[in-house]
C-alpha positions in Angstrom: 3.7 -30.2 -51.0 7.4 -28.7 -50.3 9.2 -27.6 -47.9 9.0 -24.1 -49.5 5.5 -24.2 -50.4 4.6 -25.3 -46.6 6.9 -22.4 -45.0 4.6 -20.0 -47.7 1.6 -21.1 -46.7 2.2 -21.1 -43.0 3.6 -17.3 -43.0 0.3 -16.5 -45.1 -1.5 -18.0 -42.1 0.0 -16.2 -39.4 -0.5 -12.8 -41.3 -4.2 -13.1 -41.6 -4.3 -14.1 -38.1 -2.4 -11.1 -37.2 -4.2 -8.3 -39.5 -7.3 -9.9 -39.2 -9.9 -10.9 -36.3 -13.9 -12.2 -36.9 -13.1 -11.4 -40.8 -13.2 -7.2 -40.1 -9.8 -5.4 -40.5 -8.4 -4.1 -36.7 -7.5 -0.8 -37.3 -4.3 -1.3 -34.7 -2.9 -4.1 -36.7 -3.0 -2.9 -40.2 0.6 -2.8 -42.3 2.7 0.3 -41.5 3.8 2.7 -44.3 6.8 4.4 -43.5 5.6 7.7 -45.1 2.5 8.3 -43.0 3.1 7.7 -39.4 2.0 9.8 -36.2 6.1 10.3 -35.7 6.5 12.0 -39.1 6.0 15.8 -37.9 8.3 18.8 -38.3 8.0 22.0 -37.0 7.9 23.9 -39.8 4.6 22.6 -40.8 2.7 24.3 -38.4 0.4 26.1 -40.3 0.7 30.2 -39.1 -1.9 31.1 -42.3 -4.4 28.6 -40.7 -7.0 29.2 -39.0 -7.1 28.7 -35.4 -8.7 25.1 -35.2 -6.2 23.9 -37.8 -3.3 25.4 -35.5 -5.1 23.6 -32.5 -5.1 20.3 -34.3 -1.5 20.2 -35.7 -0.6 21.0 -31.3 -2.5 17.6 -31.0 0.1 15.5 -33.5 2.5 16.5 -30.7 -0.1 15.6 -28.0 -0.7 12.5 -29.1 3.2 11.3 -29.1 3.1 11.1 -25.2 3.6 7.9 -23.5 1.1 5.7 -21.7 0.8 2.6 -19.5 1.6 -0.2 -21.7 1.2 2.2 -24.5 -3.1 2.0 -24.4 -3.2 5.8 -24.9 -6.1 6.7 -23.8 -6.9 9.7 -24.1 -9.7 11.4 -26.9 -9.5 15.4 -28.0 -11.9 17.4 -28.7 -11.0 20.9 -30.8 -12.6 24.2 -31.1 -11.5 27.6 -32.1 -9.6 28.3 -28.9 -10.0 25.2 -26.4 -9.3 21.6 -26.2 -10.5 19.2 -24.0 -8.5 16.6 -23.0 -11.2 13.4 -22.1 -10.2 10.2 -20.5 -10.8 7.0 -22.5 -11.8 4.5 -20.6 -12.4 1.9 -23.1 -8.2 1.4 -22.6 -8.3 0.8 -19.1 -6.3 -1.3 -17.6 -8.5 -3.1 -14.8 -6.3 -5.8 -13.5 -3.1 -3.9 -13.8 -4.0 0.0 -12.9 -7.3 -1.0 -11.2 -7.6 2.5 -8.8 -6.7 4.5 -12.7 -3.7 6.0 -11.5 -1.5 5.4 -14.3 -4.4 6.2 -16.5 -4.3 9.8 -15.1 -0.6 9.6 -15.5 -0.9 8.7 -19.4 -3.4 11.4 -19.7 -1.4 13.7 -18.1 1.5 13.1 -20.3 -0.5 13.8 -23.3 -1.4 17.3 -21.4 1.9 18.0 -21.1 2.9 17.0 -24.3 0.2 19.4 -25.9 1.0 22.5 -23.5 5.0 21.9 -24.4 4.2 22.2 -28.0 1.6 25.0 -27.8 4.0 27.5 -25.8 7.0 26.7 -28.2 4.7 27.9 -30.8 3.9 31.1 -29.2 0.8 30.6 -27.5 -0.2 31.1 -23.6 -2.1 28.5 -22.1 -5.0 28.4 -19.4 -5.5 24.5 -17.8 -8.4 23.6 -16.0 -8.6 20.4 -14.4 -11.5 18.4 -13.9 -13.6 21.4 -14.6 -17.0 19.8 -14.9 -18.1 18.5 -12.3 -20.8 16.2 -14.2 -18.8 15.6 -17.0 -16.3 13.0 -14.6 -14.0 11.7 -18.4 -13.4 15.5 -19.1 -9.6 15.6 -17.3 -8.9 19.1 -18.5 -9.4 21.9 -20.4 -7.1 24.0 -22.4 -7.5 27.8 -23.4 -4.8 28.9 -25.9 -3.9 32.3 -26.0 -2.0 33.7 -28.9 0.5 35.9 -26.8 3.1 33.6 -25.0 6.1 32.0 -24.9 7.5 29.1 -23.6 7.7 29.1 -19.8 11.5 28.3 -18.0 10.2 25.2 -17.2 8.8 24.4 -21.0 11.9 24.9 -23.4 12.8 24.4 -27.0 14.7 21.2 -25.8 11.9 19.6 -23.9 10.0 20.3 -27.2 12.5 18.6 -29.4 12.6 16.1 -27.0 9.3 15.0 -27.9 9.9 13.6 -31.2 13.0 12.1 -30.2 11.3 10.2 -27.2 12.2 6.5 -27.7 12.4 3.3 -25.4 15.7 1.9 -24.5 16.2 -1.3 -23.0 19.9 -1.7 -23.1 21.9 -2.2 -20.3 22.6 1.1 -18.1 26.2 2.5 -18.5 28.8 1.4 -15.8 29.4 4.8 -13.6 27.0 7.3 -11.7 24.3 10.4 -12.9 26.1 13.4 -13.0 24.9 15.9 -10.3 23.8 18.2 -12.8 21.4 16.2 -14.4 20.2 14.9 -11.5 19.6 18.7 -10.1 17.9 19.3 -13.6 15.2 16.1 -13.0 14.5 17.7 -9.9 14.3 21.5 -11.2 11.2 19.6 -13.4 9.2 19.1 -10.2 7.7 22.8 -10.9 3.9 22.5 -9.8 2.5 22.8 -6.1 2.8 19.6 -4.2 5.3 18.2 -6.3 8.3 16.5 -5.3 11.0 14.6 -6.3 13.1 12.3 -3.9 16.4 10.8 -5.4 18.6 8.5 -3.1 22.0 6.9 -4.0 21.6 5.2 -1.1 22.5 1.4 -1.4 20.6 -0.2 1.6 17.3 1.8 -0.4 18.1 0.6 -3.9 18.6 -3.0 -2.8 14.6 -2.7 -0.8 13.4 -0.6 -3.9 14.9 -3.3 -6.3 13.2 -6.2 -3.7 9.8 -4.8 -4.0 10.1 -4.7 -7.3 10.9 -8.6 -7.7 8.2 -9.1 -5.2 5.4 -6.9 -7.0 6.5 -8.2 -10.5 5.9 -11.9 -9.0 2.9 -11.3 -7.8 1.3 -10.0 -10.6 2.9 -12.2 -13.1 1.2 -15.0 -10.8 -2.9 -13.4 -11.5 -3.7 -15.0 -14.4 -6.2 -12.0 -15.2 -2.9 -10.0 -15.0 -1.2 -12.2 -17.8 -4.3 -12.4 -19.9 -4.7 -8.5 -20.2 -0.5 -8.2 -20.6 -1.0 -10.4 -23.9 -3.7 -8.6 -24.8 -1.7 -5.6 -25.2 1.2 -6.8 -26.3 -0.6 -8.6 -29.0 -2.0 -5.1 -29.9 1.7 -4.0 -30.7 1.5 -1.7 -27.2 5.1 -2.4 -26.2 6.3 -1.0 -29.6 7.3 -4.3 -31.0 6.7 -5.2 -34.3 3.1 -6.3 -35.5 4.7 -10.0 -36.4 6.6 -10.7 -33.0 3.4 -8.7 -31.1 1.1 -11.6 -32.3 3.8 -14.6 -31.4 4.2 -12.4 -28.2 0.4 -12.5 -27.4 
C-alpha cells in the first residue's frame, strides 16, 4: 500500500473515531452545515403573525447563544403560551472543576439574560422569578412575558446585537489602557441589588491577581480528575474548536 493510500485510510480512521462512539452517532459531533446553525438568526424573522408560543420559542434561539463554563450549556427550556422556565441541567455539570455549581448558575444565568435582552427588544415586558419552587430545586427561574414593554436602559438595541456578534478572542490585548468611558459603562451594567463591580489599575493587585491565577491554574492542571473532565469537553468541541482538532485535543 502507498503512501497516499495509507494517509486515506488513516484520515478515514480518525473520522469515525471522531463522529462515532460504541457504533451510535453523538449528536455533538456530527458534520456542520453552514446553512443551519444555532448562530444563523436575524431579527426580522421573528414571527409577529405567530402565535404566542412560536414568539416564545424564536426568544429562546437568542437564549440559547449565551456562554457557559467550558461551553457545557446547561440549561433546558420549557415553553408555554406566556412563560418559560429556565431549568438547570445537571447532566453538564462540571464536578471536579465547578464542584459547589457556581459557574453552573452563572451559565444559566447568562442564558436568562440572554432571553430577557431579546424579549424586551421585541417589545415585550418581562416578570422573573427565581427559584420559585421550592420543590422543584433544577427550576432556576421563571419568566412571564408581557406584550407591552420596551427595552429597559439597561437592556438596549446594542446589547441585543451584541448577542449574535458574541465571539472568543484569544489574541494578544492591545498595547495602551481602557478608556474611562468604557470602563464607567462595565460598571453602569452592575444594575441589580447587591451587585457590584470593583476595577483596579492598580499594579501591586494585578501582579497578586495574575499570581493566583498561575497558582490556581497549577493546581488544578495537577488533579488528574481535573485533566480527564478538561478532555472530555474539549473533545466534545466545548472550546469552539473544530470537531477534527477537538478529538486530537481530547
Amino acid at each position: 500500500m502507498d503512501q497516499q493510500s495509507l494517509l486515506e485510510q488513516a484520515l478515514k480512521s480518525v473520522a469515525n473515531a471522531i463522529f462515532i462512539t460504541d457504533g451510535l452517532p453523538r449528536s455533538t459531533m456530527t458534520p456542520e452545515d453552514p446553512n443551519i446553525t444555532p448562530w444563523d438568526i436575524h431579527e426580522e424573522d421573528f414571527p409577529l403573525e405567530g402565535s404566542s408560543s412560536e414568539k416564545l420559542s424564536f426568544l429562546l434561539r437568542y437564549a440559547i447563544l449565551a456562554p457557559s463554563t467550558h461551553n457545557t450549556q446547561p440549561w433546558k427550556f420549557a415553553a408555554g403560551s406566556e412563560t418559560v422556565d429556565i431549568l438547570i441541567d445537571r447532566t453538564r455539570w462540571l464536578k471536579v472543576a465547578d464542584a459547589d455549581q457556581r459557574e453552573l448558575h452563572v451559565s444559566v444565568g447568562c442564558a436568562l439574560e440572554n432571553l430577557l435582552i431579546a424579549a424586551e427588544h421585541f417589545g415585550y415586558r418581562c416578570l422573573a422569578a427565581y427559584f420559585p419552587d421550592a420543590e422543584k430545586a433544577a427550576l432556576a427561574a421563571r419568566v412571564t412575558f408581557l406584550p407591552d414593554g420596551h427595552p429597559s436602559a439597561f437592556r438596549s438595541s446594542r446589547l441585543f446585537r451584541a448577542i449574535t456578534l458574541r465571539h472568543t478572542n484569544r489574541n494578544v490585548y492591545l498595547p495602551h489602557p481602557i478608556s474611562f468611558a468604557a470602563l464607567r459603562q462595565l460598571q453602569m451594567c452592575c444594575v441589580e441589588e447587591d451587585v457590584q463591580l470593583h476595577l483596579s489599575d492598580d499594579a501591586n493587585i494585578k501582579q497578586e491577581v495574575n499570581s493566583l491565577v498561575v497558582r490556581s491554574d497549577t493546581v488544578q492542571f495537577a488533579d488528574p480528575a481535573w485533566r480527564e473532565e478538561l478532555a472530555h469537553w474539549l473533545g466534545e468541541g466545548g472550546f469552539g474548536t473544530p470537531r477534527f482538532m477537538a478529538k486530537i485535543a481530547q
